[in-house]
Biopython code that builds the backbone (N, CA, C, O; Angstrom):
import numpy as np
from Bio.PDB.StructureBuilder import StructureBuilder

atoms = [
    (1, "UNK", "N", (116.099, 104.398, 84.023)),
    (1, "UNK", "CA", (116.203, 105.664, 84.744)),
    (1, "UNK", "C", (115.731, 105.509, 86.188)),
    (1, "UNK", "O", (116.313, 106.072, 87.116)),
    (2, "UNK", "N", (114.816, 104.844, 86.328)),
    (2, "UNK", "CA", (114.239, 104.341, 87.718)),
    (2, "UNK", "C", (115.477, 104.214, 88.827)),
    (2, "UNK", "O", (115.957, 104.856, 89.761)),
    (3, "UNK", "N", (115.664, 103.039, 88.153)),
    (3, "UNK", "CA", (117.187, 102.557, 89.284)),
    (3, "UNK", "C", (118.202, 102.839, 89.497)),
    (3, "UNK", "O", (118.811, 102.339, 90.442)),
    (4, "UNK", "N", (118.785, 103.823, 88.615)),
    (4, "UNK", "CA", (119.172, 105.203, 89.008)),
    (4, "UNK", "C", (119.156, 105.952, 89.676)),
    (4, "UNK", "O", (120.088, 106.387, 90.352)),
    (5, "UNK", "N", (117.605, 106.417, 89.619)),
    (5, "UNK", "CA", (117.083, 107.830, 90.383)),
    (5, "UNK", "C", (117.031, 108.484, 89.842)),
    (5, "UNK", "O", (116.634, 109.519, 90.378)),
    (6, "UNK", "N", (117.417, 108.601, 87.996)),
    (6, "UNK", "CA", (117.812, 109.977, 87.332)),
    (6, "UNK", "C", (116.110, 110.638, 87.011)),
    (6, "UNK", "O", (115.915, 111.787, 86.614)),
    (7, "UNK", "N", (115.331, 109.921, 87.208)),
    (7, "UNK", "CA", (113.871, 110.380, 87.130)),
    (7, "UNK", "C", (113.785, 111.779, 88.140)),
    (7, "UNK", "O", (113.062, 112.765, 87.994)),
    (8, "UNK", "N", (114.638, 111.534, 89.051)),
    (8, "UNK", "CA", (114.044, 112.698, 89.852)),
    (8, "UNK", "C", (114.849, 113.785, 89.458)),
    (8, "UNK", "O", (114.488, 114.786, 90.078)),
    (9, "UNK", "N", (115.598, 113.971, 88.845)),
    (9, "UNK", "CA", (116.473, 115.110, 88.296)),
    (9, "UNK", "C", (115.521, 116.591, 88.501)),
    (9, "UNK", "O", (115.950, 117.596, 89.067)),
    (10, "UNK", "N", (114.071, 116.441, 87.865)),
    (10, "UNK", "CA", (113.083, 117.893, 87.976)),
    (10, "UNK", "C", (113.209, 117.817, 89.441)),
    (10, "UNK", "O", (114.051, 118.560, 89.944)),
    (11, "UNK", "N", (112.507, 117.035, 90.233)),
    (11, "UNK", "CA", (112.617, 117.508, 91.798)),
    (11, "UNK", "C", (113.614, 118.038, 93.077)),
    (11, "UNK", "O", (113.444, 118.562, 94.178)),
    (12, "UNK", "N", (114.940, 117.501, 92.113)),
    (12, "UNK", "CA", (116.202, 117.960, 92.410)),
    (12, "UNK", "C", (116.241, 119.359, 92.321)),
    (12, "UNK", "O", (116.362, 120.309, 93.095)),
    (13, "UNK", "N", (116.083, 119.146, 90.973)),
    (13, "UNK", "CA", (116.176, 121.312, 90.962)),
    (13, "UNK", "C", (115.014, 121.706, 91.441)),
    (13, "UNK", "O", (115.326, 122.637, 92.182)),
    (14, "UNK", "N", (113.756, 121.570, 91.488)),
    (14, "UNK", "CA", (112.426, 121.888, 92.494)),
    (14, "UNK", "C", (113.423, 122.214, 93.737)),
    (14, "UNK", "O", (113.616, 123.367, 94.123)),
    (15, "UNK", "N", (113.873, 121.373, 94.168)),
    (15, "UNK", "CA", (114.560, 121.362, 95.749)),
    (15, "UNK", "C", (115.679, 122.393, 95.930)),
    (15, "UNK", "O", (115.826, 123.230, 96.821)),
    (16, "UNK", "N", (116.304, 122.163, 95.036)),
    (16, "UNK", "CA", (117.186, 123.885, 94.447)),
    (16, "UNK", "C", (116.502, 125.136, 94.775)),
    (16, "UNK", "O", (116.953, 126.173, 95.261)),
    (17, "UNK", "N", (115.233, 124.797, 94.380)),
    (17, "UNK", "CA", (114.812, 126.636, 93.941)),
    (17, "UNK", "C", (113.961, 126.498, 95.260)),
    (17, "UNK", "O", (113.435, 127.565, 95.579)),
    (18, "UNK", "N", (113.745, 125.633, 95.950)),
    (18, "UNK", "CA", (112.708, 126.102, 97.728)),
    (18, "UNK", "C", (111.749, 125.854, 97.081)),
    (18, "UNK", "O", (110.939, 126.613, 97.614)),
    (19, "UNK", "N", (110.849, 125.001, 95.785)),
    (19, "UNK", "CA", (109.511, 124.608, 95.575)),
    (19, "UNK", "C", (109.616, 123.309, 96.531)),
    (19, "UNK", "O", (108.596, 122.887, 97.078)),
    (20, "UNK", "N", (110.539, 122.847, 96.672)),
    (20, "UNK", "CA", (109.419, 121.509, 97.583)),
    (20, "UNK", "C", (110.748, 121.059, 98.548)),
    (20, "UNK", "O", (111.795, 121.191, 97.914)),
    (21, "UNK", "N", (110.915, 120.644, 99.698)),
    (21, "UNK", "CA", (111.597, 120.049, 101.169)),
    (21, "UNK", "C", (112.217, 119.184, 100.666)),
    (21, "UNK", "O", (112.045, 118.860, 99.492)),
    (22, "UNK", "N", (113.179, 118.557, 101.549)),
    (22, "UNK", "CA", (114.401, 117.518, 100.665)),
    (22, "UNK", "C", (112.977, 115.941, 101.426)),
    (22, "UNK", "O", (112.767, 114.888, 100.824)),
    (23, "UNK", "N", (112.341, 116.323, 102.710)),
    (23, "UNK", "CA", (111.878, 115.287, 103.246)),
    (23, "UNK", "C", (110.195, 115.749, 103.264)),
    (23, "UNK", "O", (109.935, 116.767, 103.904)),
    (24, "UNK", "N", (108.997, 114.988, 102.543)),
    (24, "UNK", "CA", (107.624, 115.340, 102.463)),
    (24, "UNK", "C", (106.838, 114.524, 101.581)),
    (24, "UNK", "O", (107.443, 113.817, 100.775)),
    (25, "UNK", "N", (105.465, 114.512, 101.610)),
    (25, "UNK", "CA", (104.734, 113.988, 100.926)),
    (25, "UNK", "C", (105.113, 114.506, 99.302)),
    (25, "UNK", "O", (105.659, 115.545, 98.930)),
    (26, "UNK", "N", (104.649, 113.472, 98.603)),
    (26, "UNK", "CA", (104.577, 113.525, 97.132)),
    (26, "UNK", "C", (103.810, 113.570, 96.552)),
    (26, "UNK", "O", (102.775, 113.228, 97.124)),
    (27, "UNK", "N", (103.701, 113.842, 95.573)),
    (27, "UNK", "CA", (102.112, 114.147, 94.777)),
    (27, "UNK", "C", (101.671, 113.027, 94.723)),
    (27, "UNK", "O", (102.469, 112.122, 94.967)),
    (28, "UNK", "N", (100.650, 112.767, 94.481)),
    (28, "UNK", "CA", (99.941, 111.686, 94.013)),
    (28, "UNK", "C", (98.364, 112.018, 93.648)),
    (28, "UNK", "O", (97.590, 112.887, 94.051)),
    (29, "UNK", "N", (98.209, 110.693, 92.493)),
    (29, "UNK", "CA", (96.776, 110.833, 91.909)),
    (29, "UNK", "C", (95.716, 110.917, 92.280)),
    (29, "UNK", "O", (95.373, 110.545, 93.402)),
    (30, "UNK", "N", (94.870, 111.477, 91.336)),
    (30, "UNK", "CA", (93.425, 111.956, 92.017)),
    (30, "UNK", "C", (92.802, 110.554, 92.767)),
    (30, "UNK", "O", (92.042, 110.713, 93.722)),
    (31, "UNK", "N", (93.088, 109.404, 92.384)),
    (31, "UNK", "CA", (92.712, 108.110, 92.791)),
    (31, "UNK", "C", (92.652, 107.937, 94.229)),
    (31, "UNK", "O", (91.777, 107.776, 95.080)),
    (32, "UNK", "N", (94.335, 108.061, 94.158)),
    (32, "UNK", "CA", (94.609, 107.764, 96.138)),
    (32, "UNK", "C", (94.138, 108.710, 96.595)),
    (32, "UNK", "O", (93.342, 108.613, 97.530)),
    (33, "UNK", "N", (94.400, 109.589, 96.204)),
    (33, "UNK", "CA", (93.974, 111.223, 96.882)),
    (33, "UNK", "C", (92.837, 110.756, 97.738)),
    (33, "UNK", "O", (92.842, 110.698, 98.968)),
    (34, "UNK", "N", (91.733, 110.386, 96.821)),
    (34, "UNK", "CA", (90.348, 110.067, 97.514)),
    (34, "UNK", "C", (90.268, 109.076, 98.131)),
    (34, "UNK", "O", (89.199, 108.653, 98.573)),
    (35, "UNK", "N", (91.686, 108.359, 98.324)),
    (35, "UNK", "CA", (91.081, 107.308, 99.245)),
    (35, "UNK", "C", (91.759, 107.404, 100.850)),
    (35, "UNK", "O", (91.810, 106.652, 101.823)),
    (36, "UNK", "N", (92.275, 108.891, 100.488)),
    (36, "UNK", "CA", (92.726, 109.509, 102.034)),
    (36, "UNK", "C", (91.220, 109.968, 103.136)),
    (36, "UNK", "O", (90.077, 110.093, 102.696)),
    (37, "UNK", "N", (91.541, 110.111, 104.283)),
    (37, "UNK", "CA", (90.580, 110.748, 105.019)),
    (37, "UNK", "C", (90.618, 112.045, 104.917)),
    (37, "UNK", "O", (91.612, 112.702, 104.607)),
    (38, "UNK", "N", (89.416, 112.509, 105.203)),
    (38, "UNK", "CA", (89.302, 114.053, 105.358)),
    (38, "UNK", "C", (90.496, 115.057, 105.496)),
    (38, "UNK", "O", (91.099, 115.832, 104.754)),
    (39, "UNK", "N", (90.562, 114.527, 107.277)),
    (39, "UNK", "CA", (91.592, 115.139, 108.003)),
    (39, "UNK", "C", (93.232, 115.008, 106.922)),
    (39, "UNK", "O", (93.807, 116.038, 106.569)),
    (40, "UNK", "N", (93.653, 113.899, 106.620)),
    (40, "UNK", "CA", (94.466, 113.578, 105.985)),
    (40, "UNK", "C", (94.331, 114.654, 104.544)),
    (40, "UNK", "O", (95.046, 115.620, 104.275)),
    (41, "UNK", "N", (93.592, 114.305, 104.053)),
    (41, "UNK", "CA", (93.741, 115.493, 102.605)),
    (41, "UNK", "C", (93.980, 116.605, 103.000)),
    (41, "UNK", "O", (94.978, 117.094, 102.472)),
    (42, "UNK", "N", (93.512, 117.182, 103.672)),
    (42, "UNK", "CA", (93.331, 118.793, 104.270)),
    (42, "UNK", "C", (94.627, 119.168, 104.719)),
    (42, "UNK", "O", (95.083, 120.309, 104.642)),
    (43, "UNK", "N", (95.434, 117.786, 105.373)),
    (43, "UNK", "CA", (97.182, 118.201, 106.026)),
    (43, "UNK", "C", (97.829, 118.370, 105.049)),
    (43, "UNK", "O", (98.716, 119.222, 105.021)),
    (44, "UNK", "N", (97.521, 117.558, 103.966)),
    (44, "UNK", "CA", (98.374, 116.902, 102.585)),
    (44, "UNK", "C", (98.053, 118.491, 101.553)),
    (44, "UNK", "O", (98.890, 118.875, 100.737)),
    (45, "UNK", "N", (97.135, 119.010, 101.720)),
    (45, "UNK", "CA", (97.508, 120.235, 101.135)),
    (45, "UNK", "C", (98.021, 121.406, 101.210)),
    (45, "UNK", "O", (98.299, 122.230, 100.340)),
    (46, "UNK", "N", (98.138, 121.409, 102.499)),
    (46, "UNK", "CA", (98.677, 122.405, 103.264)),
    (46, "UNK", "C", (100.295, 122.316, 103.279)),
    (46, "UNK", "O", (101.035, 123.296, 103.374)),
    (47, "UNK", "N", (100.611, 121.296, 103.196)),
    (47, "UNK", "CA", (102.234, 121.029, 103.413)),
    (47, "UNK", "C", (102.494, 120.920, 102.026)),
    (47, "UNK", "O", (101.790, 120.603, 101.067)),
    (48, "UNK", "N", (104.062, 121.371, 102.196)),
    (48, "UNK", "CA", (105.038, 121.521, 101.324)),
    (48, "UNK", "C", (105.336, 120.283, 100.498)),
    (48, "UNK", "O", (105.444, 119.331, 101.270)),
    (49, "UNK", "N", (105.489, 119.964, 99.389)),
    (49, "UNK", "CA", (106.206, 118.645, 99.061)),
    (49, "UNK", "C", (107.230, 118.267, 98.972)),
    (49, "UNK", "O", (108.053, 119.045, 98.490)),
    (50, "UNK", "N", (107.586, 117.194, 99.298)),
    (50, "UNK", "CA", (109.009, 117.038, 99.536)),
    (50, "UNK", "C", (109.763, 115.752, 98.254)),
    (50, "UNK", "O", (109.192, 114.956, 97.508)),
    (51, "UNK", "N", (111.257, 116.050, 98.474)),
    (51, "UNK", "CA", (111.881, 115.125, 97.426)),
    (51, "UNK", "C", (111.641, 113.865, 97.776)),
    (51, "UNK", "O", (111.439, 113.054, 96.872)),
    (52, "UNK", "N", (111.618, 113.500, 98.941)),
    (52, "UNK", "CA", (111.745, 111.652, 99.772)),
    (52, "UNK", "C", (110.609, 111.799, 100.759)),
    (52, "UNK", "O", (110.490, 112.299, 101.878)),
    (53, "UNK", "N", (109.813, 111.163, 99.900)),
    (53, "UNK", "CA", (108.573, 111.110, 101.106)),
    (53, "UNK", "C", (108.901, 110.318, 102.386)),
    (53, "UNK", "O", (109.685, 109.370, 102.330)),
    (54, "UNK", "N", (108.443, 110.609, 103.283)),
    (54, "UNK", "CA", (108.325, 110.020, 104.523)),
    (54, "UNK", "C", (108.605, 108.047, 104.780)),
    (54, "UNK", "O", (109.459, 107.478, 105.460)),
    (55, "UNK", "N", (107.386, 107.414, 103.834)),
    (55, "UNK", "CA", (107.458, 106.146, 103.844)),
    (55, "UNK", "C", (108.420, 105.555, 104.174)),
    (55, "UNK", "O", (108.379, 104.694, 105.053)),
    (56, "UNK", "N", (109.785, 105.975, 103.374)),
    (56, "UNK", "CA", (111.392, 105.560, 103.570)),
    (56, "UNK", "C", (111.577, 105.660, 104.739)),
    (56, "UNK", "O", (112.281, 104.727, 105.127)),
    (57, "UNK", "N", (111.189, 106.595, 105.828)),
    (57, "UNK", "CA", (111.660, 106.321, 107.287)),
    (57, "UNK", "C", (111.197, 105.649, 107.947)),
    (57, "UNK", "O", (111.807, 105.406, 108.988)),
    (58, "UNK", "N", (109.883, 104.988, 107.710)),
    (58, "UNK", "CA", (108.832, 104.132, 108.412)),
    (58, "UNK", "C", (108.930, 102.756, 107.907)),
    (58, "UNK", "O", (109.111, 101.914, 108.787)),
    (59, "UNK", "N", (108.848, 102.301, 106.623)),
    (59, "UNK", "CA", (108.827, 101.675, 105.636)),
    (59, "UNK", "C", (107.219, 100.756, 105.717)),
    (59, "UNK", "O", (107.104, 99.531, 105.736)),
    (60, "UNK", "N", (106.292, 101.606, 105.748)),
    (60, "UNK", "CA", (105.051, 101.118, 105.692)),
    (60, "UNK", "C", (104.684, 99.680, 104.598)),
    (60, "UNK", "O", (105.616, 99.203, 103.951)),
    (61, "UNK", "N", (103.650, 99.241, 104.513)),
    (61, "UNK", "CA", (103.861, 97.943, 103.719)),
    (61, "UNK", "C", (102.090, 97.951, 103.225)),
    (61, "UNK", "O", (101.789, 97.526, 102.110)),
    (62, "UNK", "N", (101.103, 98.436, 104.110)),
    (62, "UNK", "CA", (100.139, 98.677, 103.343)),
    (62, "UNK", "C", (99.526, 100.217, 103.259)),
    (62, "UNK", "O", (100.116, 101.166, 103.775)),
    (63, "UNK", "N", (98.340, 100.342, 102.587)),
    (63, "UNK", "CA", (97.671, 101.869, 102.372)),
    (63, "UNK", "C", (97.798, 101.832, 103.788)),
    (63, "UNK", "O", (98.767, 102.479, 104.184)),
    (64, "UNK", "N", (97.383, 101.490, 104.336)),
    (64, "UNK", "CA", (96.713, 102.097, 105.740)),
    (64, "UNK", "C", (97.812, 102.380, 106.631)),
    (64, "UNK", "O", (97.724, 103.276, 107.471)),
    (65, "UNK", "N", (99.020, 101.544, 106.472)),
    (65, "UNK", "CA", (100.371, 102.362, 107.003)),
    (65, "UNK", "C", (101.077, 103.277, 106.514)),
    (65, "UNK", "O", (101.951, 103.791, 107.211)),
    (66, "UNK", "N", (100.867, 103.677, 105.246)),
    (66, "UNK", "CA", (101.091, 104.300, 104.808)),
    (66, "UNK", "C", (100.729, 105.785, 104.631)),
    (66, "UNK", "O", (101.485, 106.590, 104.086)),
    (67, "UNK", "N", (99.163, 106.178, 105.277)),
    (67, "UNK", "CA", (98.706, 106.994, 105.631)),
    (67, "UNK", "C", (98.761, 107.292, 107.206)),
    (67, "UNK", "O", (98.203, 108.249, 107.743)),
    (68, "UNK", "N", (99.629, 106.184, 107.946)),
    (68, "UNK", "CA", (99.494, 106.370, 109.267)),
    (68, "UNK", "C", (101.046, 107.254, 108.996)),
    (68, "UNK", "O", (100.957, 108.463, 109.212)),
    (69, "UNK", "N", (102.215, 106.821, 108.616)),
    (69, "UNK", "CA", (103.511, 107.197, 108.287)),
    (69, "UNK", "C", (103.023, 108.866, 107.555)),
    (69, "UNK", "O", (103.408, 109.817, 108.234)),
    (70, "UNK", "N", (102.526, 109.091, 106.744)),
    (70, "UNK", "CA", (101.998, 110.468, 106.102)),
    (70, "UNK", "C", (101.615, 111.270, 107.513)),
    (70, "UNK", "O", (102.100, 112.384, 107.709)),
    (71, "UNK", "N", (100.992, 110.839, 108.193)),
    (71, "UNK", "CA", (100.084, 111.370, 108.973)),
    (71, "UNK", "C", (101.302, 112.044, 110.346)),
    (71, "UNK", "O", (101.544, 113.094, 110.941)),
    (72, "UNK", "N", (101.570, 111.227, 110.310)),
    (72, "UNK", "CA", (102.449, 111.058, 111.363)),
    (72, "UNK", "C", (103.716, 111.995, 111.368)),
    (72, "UNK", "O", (104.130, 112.588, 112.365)),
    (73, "UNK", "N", (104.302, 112.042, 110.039)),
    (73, "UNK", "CA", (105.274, 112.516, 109.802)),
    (73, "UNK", "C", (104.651, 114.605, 109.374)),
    (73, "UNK", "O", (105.400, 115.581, 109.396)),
    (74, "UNK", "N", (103.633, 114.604, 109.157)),
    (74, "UNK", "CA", (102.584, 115.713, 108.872)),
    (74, "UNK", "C", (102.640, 116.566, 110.554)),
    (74, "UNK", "O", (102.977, 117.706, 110.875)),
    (75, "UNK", "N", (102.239, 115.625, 111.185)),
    (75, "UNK", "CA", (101.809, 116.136, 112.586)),
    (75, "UNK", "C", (103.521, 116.646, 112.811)),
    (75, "UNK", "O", (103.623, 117.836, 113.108)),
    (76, "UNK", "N", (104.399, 116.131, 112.736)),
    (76, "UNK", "CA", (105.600, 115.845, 113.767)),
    (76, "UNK", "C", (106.109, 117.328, 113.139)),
    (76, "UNK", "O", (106.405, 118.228, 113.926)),
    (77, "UNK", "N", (106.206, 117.556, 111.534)),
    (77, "UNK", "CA", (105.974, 118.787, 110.595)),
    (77, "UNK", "C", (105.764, 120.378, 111.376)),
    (77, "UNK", "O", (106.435, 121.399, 111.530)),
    (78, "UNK", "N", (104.804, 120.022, 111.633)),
    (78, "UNK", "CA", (103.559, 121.245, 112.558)),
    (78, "UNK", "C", (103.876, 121.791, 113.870)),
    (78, "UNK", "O", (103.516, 122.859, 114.365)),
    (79, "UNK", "N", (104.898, 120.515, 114.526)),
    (79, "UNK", "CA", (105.523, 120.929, 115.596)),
    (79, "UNK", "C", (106.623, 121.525, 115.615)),
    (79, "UNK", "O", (106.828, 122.521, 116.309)),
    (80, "UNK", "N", (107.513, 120.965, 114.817)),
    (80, "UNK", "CA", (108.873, 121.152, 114.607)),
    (80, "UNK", "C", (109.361, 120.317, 113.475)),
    (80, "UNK", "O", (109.607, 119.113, 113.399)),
    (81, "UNK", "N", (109.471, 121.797, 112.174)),
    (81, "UNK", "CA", (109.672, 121.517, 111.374)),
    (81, "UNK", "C", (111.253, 120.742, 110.741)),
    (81, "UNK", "O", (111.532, 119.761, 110.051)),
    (82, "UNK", "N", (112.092, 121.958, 111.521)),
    (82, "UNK", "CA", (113.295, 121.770, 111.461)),
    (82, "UNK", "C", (114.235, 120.408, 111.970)),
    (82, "UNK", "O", (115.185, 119.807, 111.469)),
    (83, "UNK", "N", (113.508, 120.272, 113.137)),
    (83, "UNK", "CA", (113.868, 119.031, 113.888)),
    (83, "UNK", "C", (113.095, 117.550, 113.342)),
    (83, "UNK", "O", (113.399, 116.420, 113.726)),
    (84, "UNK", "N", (111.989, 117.913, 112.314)),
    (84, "UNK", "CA", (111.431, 116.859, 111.652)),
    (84, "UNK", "C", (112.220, 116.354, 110.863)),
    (84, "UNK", "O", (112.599, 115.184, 110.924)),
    (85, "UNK", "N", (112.708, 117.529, 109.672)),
    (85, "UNK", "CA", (113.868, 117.070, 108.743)),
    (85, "UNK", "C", (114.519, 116.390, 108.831)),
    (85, "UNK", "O", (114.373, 115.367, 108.161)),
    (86, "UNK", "N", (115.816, 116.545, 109.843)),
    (86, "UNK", "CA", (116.907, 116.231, 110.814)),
    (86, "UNK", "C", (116.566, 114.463, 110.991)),
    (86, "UNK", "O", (117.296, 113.553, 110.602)),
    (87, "UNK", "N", (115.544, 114.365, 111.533)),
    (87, "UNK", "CA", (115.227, 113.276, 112.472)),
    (87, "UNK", "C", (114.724, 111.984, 111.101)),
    (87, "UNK", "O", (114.835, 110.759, 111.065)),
    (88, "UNK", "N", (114.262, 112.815, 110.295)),
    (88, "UNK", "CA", (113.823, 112.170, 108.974)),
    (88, "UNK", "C", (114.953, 111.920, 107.893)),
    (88, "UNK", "O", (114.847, 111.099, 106.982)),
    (89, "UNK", "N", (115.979, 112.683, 108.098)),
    (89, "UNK", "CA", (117.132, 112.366, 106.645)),
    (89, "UNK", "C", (117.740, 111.534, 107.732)),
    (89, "UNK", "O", (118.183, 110.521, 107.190)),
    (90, "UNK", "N", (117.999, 111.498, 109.237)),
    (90, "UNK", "CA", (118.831, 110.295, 109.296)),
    (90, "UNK", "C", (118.445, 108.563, 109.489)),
    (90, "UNK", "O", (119.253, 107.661, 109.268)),
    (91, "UNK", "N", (116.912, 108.354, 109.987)),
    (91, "UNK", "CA", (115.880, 107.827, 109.383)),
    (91, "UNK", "C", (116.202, 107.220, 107.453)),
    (91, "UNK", "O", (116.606, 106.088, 107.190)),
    (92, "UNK", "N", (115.951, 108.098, 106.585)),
    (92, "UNK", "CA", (115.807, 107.511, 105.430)),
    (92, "UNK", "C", (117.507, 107.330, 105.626)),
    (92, "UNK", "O", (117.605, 106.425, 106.454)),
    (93, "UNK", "N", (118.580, 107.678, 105.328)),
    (93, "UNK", "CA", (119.604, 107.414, 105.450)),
    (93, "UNK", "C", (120.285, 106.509, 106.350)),
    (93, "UNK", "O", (121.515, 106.481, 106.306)),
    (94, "UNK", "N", (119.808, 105.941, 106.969)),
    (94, "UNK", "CA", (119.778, 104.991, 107.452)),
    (94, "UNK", "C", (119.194, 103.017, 106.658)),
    (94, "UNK", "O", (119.669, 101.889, 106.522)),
    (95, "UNK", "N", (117.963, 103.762, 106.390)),
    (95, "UNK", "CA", (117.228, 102.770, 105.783)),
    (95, "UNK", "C", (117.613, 102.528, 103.917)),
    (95, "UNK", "O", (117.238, 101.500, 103.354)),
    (96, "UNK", "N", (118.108, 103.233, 103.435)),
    (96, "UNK", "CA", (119.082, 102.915, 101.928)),
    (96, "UNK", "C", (120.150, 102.749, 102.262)),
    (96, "UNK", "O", (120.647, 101.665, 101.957)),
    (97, "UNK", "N", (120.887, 103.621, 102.944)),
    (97, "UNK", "CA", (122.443, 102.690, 102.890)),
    (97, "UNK", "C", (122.663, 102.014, 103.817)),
    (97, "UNK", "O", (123.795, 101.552, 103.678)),
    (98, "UNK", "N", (122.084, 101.584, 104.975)),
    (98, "UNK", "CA", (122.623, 100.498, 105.446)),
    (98, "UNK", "C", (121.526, 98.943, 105.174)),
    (98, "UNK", "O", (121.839, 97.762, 105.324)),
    (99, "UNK", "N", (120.240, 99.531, 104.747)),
    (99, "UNK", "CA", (119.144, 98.165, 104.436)),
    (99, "UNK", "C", (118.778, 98.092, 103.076)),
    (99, "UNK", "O", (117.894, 97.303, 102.741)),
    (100, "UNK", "N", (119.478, 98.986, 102.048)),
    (100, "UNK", "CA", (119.605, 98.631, 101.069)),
    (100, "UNK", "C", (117.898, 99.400, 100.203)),
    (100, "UNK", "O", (117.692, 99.069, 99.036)),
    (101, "UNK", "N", (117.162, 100.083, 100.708)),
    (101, "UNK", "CA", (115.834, 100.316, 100.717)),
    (101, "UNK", "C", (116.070, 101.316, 99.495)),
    (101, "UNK", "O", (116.805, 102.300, 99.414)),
    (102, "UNK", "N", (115.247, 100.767, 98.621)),
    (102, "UNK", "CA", (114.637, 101.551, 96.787)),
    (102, "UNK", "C", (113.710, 101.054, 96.577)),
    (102, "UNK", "O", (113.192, 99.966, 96.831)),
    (103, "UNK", "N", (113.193, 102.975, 95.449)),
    (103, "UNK", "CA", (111.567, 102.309, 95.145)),
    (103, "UNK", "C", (111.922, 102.269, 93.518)),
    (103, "UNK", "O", (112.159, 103.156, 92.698)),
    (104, "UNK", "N", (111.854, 100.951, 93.449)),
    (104, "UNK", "CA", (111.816, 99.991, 92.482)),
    (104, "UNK", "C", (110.318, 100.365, 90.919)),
    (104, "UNK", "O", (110.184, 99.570, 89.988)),
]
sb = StructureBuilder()
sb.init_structure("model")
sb.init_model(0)
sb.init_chain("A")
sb.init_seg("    ")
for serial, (resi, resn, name, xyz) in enumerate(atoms, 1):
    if name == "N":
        sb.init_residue(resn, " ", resi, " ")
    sb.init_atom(name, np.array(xyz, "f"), 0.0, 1.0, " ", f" {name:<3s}", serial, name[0])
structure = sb.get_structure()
């Protein structure tokens, strides 16, 4: 189901009904959670979740880029949401179909 994608089928319809952005952070465990910064948790709750997290447009490689890509994509959010989207689906769409990019 993974390599598929058919796993995400619930977030699909989430994305249907306006519970969560086609482009945003994803849930994640109480684990990482805590191994965010302050500032970082506090953005991460406030925002919406989205179907394709951010990472895909950046393609971070460790935690710490990976919270820079969160962060980053959070701030850009706050300014302009609409134009974040935009700038972010052609970003990830870019990076799967032409570099081949899945999370495995």
């Amino acid at each position: 189901m993974r390599k598929t994608w058919l796993d995400e089928l619930p977030m699909v319809y989430n994305w249907i009904r306006g519970e969560v952005k086609l482009f945003g952070v994803r849930p994640i465990s109480s684990h990482y959670f805590s191994l965010y910064s302050e500032e970082l948790k506090e953005m991460r709750k406030k925002a919406k979740p989205g179907l394709i997290p951010p990472f895909y447009a950046d393609l971070p490689k460790t935690f710490s880029e990976i919270c820079d890509s969160e962060e980053r994509y959070l701030r850009a959010c706050q300014k302009n949401p609409v134009r974040t989207q935009w700038i972010y689906f052609w970003k990830v769409f870019s990076n799967i179909v032409f570099k081949g990019v899945r999370n495995n």
